[in-house]
N, C-alpha and C positions, 0 to 999 in steps of 0.2 A: 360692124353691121348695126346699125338703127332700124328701130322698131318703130314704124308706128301702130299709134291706138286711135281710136275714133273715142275712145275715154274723152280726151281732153278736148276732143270737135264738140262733143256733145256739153260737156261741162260749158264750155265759149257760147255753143248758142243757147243753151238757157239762160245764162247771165244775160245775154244780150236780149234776146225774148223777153226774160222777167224786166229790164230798163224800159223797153219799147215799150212795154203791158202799162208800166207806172206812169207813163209819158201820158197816157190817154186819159182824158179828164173828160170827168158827164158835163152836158149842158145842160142850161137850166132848163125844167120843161119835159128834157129826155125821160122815157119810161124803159125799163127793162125788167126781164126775172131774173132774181138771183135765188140760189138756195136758202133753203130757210132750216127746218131740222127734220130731222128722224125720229120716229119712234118705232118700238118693238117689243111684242110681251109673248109669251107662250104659258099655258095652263094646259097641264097636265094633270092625270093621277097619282102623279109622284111628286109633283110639286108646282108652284103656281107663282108667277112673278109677275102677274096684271094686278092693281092697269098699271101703264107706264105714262109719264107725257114727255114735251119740249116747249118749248118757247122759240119765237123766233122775231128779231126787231129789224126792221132798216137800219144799212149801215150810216154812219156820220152824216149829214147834209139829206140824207133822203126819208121821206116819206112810204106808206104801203097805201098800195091804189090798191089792191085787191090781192087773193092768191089762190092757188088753188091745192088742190089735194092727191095724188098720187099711188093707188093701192097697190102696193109690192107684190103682198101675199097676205089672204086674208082666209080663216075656215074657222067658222064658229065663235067670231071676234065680229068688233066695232072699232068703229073710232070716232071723231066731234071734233069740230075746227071751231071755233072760237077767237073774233077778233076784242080784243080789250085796252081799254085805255091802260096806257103803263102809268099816268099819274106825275109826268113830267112835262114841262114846256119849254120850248126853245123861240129866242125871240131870234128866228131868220131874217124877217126885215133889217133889223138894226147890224147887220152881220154881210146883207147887201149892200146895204145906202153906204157902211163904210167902205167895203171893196170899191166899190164904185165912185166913190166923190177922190178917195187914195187915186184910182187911177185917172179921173179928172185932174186932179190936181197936176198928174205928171203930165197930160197931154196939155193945159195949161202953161206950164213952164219949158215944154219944147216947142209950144206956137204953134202946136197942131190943130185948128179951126176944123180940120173934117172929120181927124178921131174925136174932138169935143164933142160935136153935135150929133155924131153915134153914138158915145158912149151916154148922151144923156137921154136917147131914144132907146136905147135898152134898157139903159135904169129904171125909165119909167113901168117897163114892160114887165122886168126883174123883179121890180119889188112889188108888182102884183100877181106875181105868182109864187112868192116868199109869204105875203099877207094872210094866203087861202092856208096856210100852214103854221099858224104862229100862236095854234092853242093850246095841242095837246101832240102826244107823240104814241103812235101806234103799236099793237103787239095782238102776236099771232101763238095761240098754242094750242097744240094738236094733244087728243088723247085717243089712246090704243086702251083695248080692253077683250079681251074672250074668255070663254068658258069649256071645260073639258068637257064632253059629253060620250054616249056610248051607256056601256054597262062596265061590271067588275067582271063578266068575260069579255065582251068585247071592247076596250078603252079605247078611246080615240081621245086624242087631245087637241087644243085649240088654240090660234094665234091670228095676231094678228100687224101687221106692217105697213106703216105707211112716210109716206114724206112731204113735206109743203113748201112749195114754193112761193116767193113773194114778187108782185109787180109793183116796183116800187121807181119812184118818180126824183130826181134831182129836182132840189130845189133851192139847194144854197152848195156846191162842189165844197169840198176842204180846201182847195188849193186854188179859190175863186181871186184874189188878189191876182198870182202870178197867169190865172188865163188871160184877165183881160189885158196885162200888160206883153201878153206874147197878142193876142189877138189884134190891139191897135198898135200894134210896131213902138213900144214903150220902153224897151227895154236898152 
């Protein structure tokens, strides 16, 4: 007699999920939120772990358009978002023009005259929207802070929880080579 499991159903379809997940690539342009971090502190009369922070950056290729802020649980607490330069630069342009002339190059060498003249109406578009990003690299960090309040009979203590999200913007994908050569039939 055989057993089945739906173990092994579920196991198949998250692999396959998480492939499909990798497949999808940002455009350049595209904005989304993604998570950014937590923080969390509690001050009491018995003892006190505020403040707390986090930090949180765009992932590879993307920029922070903005973010917001998220109050969990807050009683007798703060918290301050803070955007800061991290003090790094990334030259995105020269990271496009090369994506792009690589895949000129191949739609040259297959005599494709209609992907050339697209891919050189994007480039242009590409690497001015790479340019607006080619100074400095952004950072976000959130601080949590409270205070115990009350008396020595009546103690109350205090905390505070929050989390930040980021809207952040593609501006150069990690995997911008192999889009354009799936996108102009390159491959």
């Amino acid at each position: 007699m055989k057993k089945k499991t739906l173990f092994g159903s579920v196991v198949v379809a998250t692999v396959l999920s998480s492939q499909v997940f990798a497949q999808q690539y940002c455009a350049v342009g595209s904005e989304q939120w993604v998570a950014g971090c937590e923080a969390s502190c509690t001050a009491g009369w018995e003892g006190n772990d505020c403040p707390k922070s986090c930090t949180a950056t765009a992932p590879a290729g993307y920029v922070i358009m903005n973010y917001r802020d998220n109050n969990i649980s807050e009683n007798n607490g703060g918290h301050d978002i803070s955007r800061i330069a991290a003090g790094q630069t990334f030259d995105y342009k020269r990271q496009v023009e090369q994506a792009y002339s690589y895949a000129l190059d191949l739609a040259g060498k297959a005599n494709n005259k209609s992907a050339e003249a697209k891919i050189k109406q994007d480039m242009s578009s590409a690497i001015s929207e790479a340019e607006s990003f080619n100074s400095s690299h952004q950072m976000v960090r959130l601080n949590v802070s409270a205070s115990k309040h009350g008396s020595v009979i009546d103690r109350k203590r205090g905390w505070s929880h929050h989390n930040v999200e980021l809207l952040v913007k593609c501006v150069v994908p990690e995997n911008i080579e192999e889009q354009l050569m799936k996108k102009y039939a390159l491959q």
